[in-house]
matplotlib code that plots the C-alpha trace (Angstrom):
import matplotlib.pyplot as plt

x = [3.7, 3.4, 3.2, 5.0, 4.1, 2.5, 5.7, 6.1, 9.4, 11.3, 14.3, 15.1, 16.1, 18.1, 18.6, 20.6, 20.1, 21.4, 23.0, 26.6, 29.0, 27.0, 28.7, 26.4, 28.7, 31.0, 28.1, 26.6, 29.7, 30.9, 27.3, 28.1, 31.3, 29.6, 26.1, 28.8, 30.9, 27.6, 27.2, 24.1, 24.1, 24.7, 23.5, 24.4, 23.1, 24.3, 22.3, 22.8, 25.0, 22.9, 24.7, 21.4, 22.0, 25.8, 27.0, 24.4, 24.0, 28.0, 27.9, 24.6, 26.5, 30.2, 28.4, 26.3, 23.0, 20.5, 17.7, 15.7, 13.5, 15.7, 17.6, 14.6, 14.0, 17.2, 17.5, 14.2, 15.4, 18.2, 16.4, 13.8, 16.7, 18.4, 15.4, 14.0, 17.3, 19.2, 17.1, 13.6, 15.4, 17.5, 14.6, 12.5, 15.8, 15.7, 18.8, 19.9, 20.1, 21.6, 21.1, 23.4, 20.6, 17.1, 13.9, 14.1, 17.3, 15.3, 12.6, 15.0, 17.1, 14.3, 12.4, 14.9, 15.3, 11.6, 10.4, 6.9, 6.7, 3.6, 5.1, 8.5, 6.5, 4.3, 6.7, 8.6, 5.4, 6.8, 9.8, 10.1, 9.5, 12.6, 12.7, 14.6, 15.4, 18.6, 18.7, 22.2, 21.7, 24.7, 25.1, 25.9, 29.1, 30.3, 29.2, 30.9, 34.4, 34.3, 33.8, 35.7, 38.8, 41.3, 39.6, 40.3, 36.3, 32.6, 31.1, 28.6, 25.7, 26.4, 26.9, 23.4, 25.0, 22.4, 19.8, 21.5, 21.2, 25.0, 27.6, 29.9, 29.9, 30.5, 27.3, 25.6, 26.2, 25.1, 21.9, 21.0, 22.2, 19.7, 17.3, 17.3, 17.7, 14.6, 12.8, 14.8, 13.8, 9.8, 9.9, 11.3, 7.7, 6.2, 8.0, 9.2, 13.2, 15.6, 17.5, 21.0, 23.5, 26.1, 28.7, 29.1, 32.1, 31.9, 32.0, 29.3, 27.0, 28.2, 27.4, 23.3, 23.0, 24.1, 21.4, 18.4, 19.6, 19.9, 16.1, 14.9, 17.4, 15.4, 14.4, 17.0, 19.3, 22.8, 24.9, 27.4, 28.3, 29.5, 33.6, 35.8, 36.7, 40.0, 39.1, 36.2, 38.8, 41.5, 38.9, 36.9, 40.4, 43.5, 45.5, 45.7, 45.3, 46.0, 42.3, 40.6, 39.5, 39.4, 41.5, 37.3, 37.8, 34.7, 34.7]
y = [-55.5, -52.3, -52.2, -50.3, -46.7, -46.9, -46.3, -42.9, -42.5, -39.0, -40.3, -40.3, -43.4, -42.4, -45.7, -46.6, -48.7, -49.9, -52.6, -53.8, -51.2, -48.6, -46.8, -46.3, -47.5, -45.1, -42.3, -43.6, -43.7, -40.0, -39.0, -40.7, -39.0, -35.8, -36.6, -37.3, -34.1, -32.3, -33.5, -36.0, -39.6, -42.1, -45.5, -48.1, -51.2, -53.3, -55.8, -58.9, -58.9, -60.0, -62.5, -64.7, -65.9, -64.9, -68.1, -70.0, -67.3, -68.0, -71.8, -71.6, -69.7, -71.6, -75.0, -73.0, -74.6, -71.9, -71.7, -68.3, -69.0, -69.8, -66.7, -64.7, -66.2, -65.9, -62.1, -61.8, -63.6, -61.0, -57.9, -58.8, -59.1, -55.9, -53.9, -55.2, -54.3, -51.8, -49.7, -49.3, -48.6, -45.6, -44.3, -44.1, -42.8, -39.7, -41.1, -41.1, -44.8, -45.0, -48.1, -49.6, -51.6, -51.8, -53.9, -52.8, -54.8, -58.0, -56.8, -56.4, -59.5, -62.0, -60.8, -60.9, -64.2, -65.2, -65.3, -64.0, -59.9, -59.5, -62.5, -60.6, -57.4, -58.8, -60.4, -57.2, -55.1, -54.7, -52.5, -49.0, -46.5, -44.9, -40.9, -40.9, -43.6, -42.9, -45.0, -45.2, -45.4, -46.7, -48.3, -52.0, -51.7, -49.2, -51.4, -54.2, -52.8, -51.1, -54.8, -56.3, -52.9, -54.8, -58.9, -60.9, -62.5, -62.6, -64.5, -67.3, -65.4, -61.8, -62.7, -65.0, -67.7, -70.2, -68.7, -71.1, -67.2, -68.3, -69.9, -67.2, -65.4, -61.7, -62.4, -64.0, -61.0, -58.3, -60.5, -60.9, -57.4, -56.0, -57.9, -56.3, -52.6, -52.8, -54.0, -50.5, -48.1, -49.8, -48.8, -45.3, -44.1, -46.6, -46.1, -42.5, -43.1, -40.9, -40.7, -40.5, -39.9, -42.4, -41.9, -38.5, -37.4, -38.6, -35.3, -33.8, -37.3, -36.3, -32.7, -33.4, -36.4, -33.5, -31.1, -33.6, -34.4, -31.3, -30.0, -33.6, -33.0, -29.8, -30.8, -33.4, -33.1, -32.7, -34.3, -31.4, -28.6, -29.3, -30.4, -28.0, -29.2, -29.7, -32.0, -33.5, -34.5, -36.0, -38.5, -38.9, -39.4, -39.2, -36.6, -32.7, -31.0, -27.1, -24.9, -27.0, -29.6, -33.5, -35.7, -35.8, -32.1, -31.7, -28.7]
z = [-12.4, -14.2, -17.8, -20.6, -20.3, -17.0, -14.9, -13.7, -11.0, -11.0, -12.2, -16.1, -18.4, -21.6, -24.1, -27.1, -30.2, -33.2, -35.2, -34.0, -35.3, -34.6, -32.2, -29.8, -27.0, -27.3, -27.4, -24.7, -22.6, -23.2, -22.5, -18.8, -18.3, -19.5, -17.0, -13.6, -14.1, -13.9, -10.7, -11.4, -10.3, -13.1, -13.5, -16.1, -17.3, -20.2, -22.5, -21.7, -18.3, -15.6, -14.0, -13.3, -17.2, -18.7, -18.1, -19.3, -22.6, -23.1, -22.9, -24.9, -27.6, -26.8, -28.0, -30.5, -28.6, -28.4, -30.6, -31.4, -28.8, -26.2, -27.2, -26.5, -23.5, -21.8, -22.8, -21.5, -18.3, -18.2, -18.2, -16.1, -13.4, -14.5, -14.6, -10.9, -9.9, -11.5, -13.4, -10.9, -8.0, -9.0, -10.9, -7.9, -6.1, -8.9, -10.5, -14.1, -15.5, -19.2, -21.2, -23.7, -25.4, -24.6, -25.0, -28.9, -29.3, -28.6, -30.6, -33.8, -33.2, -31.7, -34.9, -36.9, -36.0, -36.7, -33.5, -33.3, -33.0, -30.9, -28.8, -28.1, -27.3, -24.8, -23.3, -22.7, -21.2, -17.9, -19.5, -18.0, -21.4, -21.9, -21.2, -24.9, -26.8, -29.0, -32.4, -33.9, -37.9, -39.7, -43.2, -43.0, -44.9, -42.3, -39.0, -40.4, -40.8, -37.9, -36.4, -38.2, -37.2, -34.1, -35.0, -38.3, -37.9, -37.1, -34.6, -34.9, -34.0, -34.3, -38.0, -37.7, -39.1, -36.9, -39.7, -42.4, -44.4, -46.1, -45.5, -45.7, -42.6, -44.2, -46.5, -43.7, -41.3, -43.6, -44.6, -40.9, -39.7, -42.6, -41.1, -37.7, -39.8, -41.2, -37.5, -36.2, -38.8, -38.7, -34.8, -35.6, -35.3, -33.5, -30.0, -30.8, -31.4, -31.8, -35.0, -34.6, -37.7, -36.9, -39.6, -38.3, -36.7, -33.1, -31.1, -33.2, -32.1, -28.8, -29.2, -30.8, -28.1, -25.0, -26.5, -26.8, -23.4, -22.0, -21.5, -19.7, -16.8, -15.3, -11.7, -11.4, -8.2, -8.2, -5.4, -6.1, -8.6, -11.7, -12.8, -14.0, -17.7, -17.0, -14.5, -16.1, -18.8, -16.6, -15.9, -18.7, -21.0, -18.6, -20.8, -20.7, -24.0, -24.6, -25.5, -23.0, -25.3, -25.0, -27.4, -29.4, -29.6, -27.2, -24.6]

ax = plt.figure().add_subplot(projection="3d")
ax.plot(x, y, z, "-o")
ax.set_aspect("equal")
plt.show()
């Protein structure tokens, strides 16, 4: 198989990272509504949602049962499946494919975690590089209430609490989650990612993300001409608002 940076299919690949909080969901998924009312065809893949391993990665985490390595192994596991089947083949279609979370998530939280770095990366080398890689940068403080906004607690291992870091899952989560910051901002340079303010307003993330966007689409085909923005915004949002803006304030 091809290895990282050795891939070259016509389509484009537009990631993003950061810790849990981040927003980088929601930026992501705005940039989607935004790519298919251009007329471009849009692919996503998720971390973690093959369905080779989500049942064995929920009972794993159910019965609180898998060890760093194991996690590694079954994220592993789950983008090999994802990338040999929905991220290759609509890159060599000429597709978009967007990914919420990418091979630097595992490299952040597997060595976070104390597995080995230059064991995570090579296990990883068959990963398509990214056309962009967006990283979200939040402070911790921030992240966590934004978790913590519509649920009264953390979960086991989002707040790394198999690490034995505290016993107090709030202390335990900001410990681990600074953990996986630093891994982020040492691979800011090292694989060329994107710096995204995310404690800015969210149409002006959406606005910088469009514009970075914007110049890697030339010689992309559309399957047909671009939505009118009111329509685009019925389906993006499902309400009509007066200046022909979205409930974000974005045209």
């Amino acid at each position: 198989m091809e290895t990282y940076g050795l891939h070259h299919y016509p389509g484009r690949l537009f990631v993003v990272e950061g810790v849990d909080g981040s927003g980088k969901s929601t930026q992501i998924a705005l940039l989607r509504h935004w790519l298919v009312s251009e007329g471009y065809t849009v692919f996503f893949s998720e971390w973690n949602s093959s369905l080779l391993v989500k049942k064995t990665t929920s009972r794993g985490k159910r019965k609180q049962l898998l060890t760093p390595t194991t996690f590694s192994l079954i994220h592993a596991t789950d983008f090999a499946d994802r990338t040999e089947h929905d991220i290759i083949p609509p890159l060599k279609a000429g597709a978009i494919v967007l990914a919420d979370r990418y091979i630097y998530t595992a490299f952040a939280r597997d060595v976070a975690r104390n597995v080995d770095q230059a064991w995570v990366r090579e296990l990883y080398q068959f990963a398509v590089q990214p056309t962009r890689a967006f990283y979200f940068r939040v402070p911790l403080e921030v992240s966590l209430r934004r978790i913590l906004t519509g649920r009264s607690e953390l979960k086991y291992y989002e707040a790394g609490m198999d690490l034995g870091l505290s016993n107090d899952p709030r202390q335990s989560f900001i410990m681990f989650q600074q953990r996986i910051v630093d891994e982020y901002e040492a691979m800011v340079s090292e694989f060329d990612l994107t710096i995204m303010d995310a404690t800015l307003p969210i149409p002006e993330q959406q606005r910088q993300m469009r514009k970075l966007v914007l110049p890697h689409l030339a010689g992309l085909r559309r399957q047909r001409p671009p939505l009118p923005a009111k329509e685009l915004e019925n389906i993006a949002y499902g309400i009509e608002t007066p200046q022909g803006t979205n409930r974000l304030g974005l045209k």
